[in-house]
N, C-alpha and C positions, 0 to 999 in steps of 0.2 A: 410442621409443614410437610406434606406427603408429598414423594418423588417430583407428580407432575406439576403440582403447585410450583416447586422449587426449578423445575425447569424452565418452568414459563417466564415465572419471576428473572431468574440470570437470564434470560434471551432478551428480556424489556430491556433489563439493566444494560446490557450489552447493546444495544440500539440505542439508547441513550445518551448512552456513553460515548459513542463512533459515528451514530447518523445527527447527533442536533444539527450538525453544520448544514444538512440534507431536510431539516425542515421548511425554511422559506419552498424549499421546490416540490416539493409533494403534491401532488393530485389525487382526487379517485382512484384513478384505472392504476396509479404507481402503487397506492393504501392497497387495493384489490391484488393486484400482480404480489407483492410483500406478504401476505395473508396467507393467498395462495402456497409463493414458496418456502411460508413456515410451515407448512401443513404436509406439505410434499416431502419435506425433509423430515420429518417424524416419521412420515409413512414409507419413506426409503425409497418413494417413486423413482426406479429407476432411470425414465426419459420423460420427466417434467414440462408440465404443460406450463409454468410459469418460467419466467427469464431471469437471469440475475440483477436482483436489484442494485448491484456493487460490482464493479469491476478495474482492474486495476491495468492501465496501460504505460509502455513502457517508451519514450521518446527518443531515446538513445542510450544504448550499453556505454558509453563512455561518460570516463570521471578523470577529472584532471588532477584528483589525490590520489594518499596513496593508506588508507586508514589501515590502521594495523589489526585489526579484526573485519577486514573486509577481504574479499577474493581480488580486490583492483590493485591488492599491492602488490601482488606478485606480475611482472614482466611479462612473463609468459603469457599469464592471464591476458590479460591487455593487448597483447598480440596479437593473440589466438583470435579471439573477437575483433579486430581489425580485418579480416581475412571469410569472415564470415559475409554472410548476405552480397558479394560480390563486392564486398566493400564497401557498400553504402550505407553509411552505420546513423543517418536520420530519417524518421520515419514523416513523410509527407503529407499536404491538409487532405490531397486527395485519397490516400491510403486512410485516414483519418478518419474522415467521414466515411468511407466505406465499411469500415469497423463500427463504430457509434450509429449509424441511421437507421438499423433494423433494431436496435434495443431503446432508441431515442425516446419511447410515450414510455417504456415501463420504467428506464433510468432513473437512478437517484441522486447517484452519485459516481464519480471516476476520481482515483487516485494515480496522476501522473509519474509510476512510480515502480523503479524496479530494483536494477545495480546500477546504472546509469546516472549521472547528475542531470536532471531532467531542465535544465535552463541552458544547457549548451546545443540543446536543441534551434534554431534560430527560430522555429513558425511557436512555439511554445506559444505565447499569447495569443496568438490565431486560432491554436487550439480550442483556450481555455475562454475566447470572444465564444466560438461555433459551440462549445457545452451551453455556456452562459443562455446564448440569445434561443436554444433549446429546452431551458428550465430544466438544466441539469448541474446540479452541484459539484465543483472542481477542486482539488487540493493535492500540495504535493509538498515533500522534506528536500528541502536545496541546503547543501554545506552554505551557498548564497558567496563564496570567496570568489569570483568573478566579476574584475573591474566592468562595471554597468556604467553607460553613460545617462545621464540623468534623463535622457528622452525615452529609455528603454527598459527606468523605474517606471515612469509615468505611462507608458505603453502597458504596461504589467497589471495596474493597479486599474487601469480606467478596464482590463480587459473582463472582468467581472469574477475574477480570482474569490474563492469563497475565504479559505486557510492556506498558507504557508508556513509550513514547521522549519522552522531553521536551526540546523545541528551545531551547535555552537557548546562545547564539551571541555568548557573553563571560563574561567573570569577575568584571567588571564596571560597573556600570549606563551608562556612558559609551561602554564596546564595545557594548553588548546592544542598544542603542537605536541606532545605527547603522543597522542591519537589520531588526531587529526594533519596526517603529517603530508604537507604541501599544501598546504592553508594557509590565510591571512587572517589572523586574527583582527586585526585592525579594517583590514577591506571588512569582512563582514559585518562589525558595527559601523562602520560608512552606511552599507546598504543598507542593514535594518533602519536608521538614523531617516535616511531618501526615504523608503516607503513608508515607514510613517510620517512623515513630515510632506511627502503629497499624498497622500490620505486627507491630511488637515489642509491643505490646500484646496483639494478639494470637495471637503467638506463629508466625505463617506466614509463607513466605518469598517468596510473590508476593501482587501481582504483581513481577518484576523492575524495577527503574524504572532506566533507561536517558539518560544525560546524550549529549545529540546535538547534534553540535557539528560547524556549519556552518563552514568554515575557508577565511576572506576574507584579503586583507591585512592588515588593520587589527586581526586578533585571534590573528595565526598564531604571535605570542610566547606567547602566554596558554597552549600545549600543555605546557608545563612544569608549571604551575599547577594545570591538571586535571588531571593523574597525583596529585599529591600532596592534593588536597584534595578529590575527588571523592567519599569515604566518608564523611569528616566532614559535611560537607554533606547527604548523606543518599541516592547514590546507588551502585546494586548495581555498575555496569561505565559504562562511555564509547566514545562512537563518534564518530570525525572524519570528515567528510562534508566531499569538496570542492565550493567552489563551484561550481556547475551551469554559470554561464558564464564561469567560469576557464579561462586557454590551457591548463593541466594537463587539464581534463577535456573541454576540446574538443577534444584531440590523442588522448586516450582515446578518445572515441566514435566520433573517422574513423578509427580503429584495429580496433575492434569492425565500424562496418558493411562498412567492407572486406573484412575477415575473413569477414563475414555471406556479401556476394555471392562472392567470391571460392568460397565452398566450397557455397557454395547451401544454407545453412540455414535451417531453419523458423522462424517467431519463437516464442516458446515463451510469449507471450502467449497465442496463439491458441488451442493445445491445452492449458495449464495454468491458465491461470487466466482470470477475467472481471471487470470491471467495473461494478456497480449503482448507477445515483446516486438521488439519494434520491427523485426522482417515479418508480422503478423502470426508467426509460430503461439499455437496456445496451448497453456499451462493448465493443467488444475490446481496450481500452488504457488506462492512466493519461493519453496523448497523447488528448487528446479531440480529433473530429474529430465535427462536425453532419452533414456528408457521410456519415455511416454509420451507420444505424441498425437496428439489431437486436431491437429489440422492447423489450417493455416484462414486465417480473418479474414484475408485482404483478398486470398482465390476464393473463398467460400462463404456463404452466408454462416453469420456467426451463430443464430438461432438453427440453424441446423447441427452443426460441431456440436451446440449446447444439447441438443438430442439426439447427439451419436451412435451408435451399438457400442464406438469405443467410450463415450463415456459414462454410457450405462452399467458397461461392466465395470470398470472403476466403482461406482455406486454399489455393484451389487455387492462388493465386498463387504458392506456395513449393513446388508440386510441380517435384521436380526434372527430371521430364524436359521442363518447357518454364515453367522457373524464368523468374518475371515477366513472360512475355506477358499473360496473364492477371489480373495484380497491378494489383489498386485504385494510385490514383495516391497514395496516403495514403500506402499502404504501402512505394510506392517513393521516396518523397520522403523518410521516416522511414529508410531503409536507404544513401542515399545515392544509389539508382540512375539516379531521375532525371538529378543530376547529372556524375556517369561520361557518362551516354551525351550529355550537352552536350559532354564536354569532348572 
């Protein structure tokens, strides 16, 4: 299979993989917009005529745990973003919509989703009603440890929620708490228990609710267990997610960015999707970096930001004919380039 065969082939598989949930909502001009922004991004267009067909927004930086491979366990942390945006740490329907309405016909899909536990948001189903009656596909990973009163399962489920991944990282309470430290283990199979059980109340089949399962040492027997007892419990399918600073998936990623610089590819953050956090500050990554800032959603049209000077030049760093002269240090640190050229 020659180079570009193989590239095209991983980018289906990749779309496959990440956008089914995003099928029901597809149109045309979404098919067109998506074509477009593959084409763009091979071509390294620096201020893209298409929009992102993915975008990931953020409802609120606050988490009521304290996971030990997460930035919320530390105090500071938590603080410090109290203090931010004047304090007003939920992002509103009117800010909402002002963010989503100029990408709304090419949209496909939004992941409610950042540092934040994205249900402590109170308009959350509001949200995810205003994607929905849009024909825009909605999903987000909730730890889901938040006593819900049954009218606020039902609220959730009728709102046209596509998936909900729920991080539940044991079988149990002895594993779960390990990681997941100020969690309920027991509250969260309540809730999963509620949404699917009004699901079949009434009578529909999402949202999908998805068992996500972080896979440490200490709970890596327990994969037996979730195969067999994952539907009783009250879940649609299961996802095993290796840990992030596991030698398996650190060996993985100097794999990947080798690959990256090796062949000089794009990063497909930059052309496919974008990050919004909830005072409308935009990201080109889930890696947040202060060093780079691209405006802001909720003062600016976001189709504009999305064809910046600033983040053109971002882009230009991955043109191939002078691959990383040009490239933010951000960018090169996250691809491993930096460090090649120490060694």
């Amino acid at each position: 299979m020659n180079k570009k065969i193989q590239y095209y082939y991983k980018r289906l598989s990749f779309f496959k993989r990440h956008f089914s949930t995003f099928i029901p909502h597809l149109t045309l001009k979404k098919i067109i917009n998506l074509l477009i922004n593959e084409i763009e991004m091979h071509l390294r267009v620096g201020s893209p005529r298409s929009l992102p067909p993915y975008i990931k927004i953020e409802p609120t930086p606050l988490c009521h745990l304290r996971c030990s491979g997460c930035k919320q366990r530390d105090p500071g942390f938590k603080k410090a973003i109290r203090k931010l945006n004047n304090g007003n740490m939920y992002l509103s329907l009117e800010d909402f919509k002002t963010i989503i309405d100029p990408l709304k016909d090419s949209l496909m899909g939004v992941s409610l989703s950042l540092y934040g536990e994205p249900m402590l948001n109170p308009n959350i189903s509001t949200f995810i009603e205003y994607l929905h009656n849009n024909n825009i596909a909605v999903s987000f990973p909730s730890n889901l440890s938040i006593p819900f009163k049954n009218e606020e399962i039902f609220k959730l489920v009728k709102s046209g929620l596509d998936c909900i991944e729920v991080a539940l990282d044991g079988t149990t309470e002895e594993s779960y708490n390990k990681y997941r430290v100020g969690g309920n283990f027991n509250l969260v199979l309540r809730n999963v228990r509620l949404l699917s059980d009004t699901k079949k109340t009434l009578k529909i089949k999402y949202p999908k609710i998805v068992w996500k399962f972080v896979v440490f040492e200490h709970n890596r027997h327990e994969i037996e267990k979730i195969d067999k007892t994952y539907q009783e419990l009250g879940f649609d399918s299961y996802a095993l997610i290796d840990d992030y600073s596991s030698s398996k998936n650190i060996k993985r990623r100097k794999k990947i960015t080798k690959n990256i610089r090796a062949s000089k590819k794009s990063c497909y953050w930059l052309w496919n999707t974008t990050i919004i956090r909830w005072d409308g500050s935009v990201k080109p990554c889930c890696t947040i970096s202060d060093e780079i800032n691209l405006g802001n959603a909720i003062e600016s049209n976001i189709k504009d930001l999305w064809r910046s000077e600033e983040y053109a030049a971002l882009r230009e760093g991955f043109n191939k004919n002078h691959y990383g002269k040009n490239m933010h240090q951000f960018c090169k640190d996250c691809i491993g380039m930096t460090n090649e050229i120490n060694t």
